[in-house]
C-alpha positions as CSV (number, residue, x, y, z in Angstrom):
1,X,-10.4,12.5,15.0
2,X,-6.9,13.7,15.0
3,X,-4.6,12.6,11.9
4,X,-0.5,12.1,12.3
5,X,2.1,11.2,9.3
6,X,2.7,7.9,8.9
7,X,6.0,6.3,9.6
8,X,8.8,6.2,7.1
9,X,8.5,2.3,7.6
10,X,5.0,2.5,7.0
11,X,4.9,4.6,3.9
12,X,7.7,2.8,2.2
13,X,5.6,-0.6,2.8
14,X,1.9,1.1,1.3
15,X,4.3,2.6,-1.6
16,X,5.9,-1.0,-2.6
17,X,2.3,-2.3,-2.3
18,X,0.9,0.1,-5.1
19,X,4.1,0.0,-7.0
20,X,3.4,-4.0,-7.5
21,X,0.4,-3.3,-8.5
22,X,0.8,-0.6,-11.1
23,X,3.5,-2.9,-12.5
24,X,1.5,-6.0,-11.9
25,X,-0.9,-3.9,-14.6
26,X,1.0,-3.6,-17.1
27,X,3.4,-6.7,-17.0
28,X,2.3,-10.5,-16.3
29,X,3.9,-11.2,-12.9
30,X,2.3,-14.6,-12.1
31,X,0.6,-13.9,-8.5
32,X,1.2,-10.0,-8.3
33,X,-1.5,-9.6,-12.2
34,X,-3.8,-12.0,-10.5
35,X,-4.4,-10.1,-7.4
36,X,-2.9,-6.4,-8.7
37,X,-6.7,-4.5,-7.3
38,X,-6.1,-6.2,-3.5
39,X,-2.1,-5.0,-3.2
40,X,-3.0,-1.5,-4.5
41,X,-6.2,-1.6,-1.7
42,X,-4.2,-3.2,1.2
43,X,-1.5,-0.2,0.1
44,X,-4.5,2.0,0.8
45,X,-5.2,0.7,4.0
46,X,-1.9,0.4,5.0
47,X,-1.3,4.3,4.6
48,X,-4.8,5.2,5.7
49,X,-4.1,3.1,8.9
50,X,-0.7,4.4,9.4
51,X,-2.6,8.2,9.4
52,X,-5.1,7.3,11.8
53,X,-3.5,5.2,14.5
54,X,-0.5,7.3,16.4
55,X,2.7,5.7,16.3
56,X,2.5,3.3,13.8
């Protein structure tokens, strides 16, 4: 399997994703502190995904 660097796009979105979540953590957003383990995974995914398929 061949790996490529993510998109800008696509890097900027998985880093946002974390970001809420890290601050989610550590101050009580409403929605964001309920569901702070799923954005930090689905910023995971998104960069993991964005390595794996080409283009995106």
């Amino acid at each position: 399997m061949r790996l490529s660097a993510p998109t800008k796009p696509i890097f900027y979105i998985s880093v946002v994703l974390f970001a809420l979540a890290l601050i989610g953590h550590f101050v009580a957003i409403p929605y964001v502190s309920m569901y702070q383990y799923w954005l930090a995974l689905a910023g995971y995914v998104v960069l993991a995904a964005g390595n794996v398929l080409k283009g995106v």
